[in-house]
C-alpha positions in Angstrom: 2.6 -7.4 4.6 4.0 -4.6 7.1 1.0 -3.9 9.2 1.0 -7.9 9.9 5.0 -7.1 10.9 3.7 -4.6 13.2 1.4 -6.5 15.0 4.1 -9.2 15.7 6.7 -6.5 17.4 3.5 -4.9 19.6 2.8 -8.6 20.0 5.8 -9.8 21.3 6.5 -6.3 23.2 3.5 -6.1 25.0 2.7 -2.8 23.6 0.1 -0.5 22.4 0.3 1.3 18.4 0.4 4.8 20.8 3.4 3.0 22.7 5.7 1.9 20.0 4.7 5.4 18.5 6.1 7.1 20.8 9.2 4.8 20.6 10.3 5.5 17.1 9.3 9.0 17.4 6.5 9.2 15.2 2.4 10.1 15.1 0.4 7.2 16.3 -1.9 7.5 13.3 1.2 6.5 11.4 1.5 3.6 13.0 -2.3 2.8 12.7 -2.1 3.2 9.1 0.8 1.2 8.9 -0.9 -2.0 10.6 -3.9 -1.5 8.6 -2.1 -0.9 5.5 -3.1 2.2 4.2 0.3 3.5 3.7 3.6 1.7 3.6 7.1 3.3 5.8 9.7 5.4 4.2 13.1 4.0 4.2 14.7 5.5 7.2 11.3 4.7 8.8 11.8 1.2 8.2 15.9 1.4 9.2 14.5 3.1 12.6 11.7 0.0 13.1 14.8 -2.7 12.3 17.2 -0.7 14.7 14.2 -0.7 18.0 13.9 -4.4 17.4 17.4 -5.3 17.2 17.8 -2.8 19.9 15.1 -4.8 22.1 16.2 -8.7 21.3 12.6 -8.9 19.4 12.5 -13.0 17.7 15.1 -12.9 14.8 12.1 -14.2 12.7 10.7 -11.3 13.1 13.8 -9.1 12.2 14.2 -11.2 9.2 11.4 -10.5 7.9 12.0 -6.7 8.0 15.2 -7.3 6.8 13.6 -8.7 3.5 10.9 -5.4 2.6 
């Protein structure tokens, strides 16, 4: 599931849903609805959450897993 993807880059960042909103530039209710599941990430919102955790060495489990939605 995405929101459980999510949780794992906040996780292993250190950060807050408001952070890692302001990160990829978007709303931080759209991150909370992510993580909870209520709505799923367009496309280029899911190429933008790849590039920030290639960008920031996150575990390659992690990125593989976003590779394969």
């Amino acid at each position: 599931m995405f929101g459980d993807i999510i949780k794992k880059v906040r996780k292993q960042l250190g950060i807050t849903q408001e952070q890692l909103a302001r990160e990829l530039d978007i709303s931080f209710s759209t991150i909370n609805r992510w993580e909870n599941g209520h709505t799923s990430p367009s496309k280029l919102a899911r190429r933008r959450l790849l590039e920030f955790c290639r960008n920031n060495n996150l575990d390659t489990s992690i990125i593989s897993e976003l590779e394969d939605l």
